[in-house]
C-alpha positions as CSV (number, residue, x, y, z in Angstrom):
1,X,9.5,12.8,-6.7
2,X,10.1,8.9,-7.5
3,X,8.2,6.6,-6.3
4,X,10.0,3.1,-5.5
5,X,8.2,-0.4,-4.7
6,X,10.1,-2.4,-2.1
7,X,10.4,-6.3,-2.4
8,X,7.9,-6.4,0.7
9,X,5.6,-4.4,-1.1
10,X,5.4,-6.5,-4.0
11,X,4.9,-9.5,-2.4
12,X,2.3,-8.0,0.0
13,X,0.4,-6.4,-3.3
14,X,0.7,-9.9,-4.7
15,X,-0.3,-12.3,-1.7
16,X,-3.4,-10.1,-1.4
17,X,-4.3,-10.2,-5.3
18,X,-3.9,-14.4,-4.4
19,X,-6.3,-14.1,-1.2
20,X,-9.0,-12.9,-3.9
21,X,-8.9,-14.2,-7.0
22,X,-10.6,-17.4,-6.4
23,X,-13.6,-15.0,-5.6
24,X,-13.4,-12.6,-8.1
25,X,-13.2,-13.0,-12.1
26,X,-9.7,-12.4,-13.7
27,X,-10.7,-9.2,-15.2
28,X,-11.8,-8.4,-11.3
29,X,-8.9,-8.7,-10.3
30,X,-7.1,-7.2,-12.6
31,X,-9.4,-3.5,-11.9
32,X,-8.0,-3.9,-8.2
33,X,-4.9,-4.2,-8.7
34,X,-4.8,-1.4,-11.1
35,X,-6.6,0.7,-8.4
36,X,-4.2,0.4,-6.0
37,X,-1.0,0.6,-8.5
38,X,-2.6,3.9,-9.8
39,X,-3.7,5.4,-6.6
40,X,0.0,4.8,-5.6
41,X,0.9,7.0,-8.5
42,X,-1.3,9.7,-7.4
43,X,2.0,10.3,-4.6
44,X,4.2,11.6,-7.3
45,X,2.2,14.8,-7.4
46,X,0.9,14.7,-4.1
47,X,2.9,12.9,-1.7
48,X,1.6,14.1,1.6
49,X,-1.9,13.3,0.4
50,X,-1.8,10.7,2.9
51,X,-2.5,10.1,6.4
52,X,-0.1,9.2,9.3
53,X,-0.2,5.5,10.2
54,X,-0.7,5.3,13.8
55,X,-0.4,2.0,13.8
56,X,3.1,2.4,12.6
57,X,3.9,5.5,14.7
58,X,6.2,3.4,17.0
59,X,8.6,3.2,15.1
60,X,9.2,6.9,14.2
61,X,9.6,6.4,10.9
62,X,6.7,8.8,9.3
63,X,4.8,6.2,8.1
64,X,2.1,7.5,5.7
65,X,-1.2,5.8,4.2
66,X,-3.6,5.9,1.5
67,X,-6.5,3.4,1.3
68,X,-8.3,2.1,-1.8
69,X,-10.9,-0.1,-1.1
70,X,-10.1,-2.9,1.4
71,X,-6.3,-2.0,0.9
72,X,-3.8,0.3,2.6
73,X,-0.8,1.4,0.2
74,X,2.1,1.9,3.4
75,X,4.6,4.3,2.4
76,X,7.5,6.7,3.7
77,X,9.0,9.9,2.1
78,X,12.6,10.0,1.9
79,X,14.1,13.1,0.3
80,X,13.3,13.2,-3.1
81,X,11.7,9.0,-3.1
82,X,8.5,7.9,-1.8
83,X,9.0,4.0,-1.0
84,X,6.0,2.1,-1.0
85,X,6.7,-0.5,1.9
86,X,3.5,-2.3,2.2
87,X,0.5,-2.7,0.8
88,X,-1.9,-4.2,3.4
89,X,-5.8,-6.0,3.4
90,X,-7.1,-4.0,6.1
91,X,-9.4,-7.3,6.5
92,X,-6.3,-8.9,7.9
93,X,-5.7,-8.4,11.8
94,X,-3.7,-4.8,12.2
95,X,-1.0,-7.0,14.4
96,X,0.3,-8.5,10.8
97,X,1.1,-4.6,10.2
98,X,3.2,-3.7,12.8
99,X,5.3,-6.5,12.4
């Protein structure tokens, strides 16, 4: 298995890193963001570790989640990829999501 970022992804990862970091010391947030990027990792070995989004579920896609601390790594499995399509701050209101 490969496991592939997508551009919304990234920018979701890094508007929520900017949403903290005036709170939390640089080192902070650097642990945070490591913990999400390595829990993400954990899908190449175990890709249906995760649970099914139901929030997501409308649009039959097989949207999967993992959560690591206030965040929810998105993702779909697609042959031999696993995309990683959002990365969300479950603080945020769940409409945001399903958008």
């Amino acid at each position: 298995m490969k496991l592939v970022y997508t551009e919304q992804a990234l920018q979701s990862l890094e508007e929520a890193l900017a949403f903290v970091a005036p709170k939390v010391s640089y080192e902070k947030l650097m642990q945070i963001r490591g913990l999400i990027l390595d829990k993400a990792d954990h899908l190449i070995s175990q890709p249906l570790k995760g649970q099914k989004e139901p929030l997501l579920e409308h649009l039959g896609l097989k949207h999967r989640r993992l959560v690591e601390g206030h965040y929810k790594i998105i993702y779909r499995i697609i042959g031999e990829y696993i995309y990683i399509t959002d990365i969300f701050d479950s603080r945020q209101d769940s409409d945001k999501m399903k958008a």
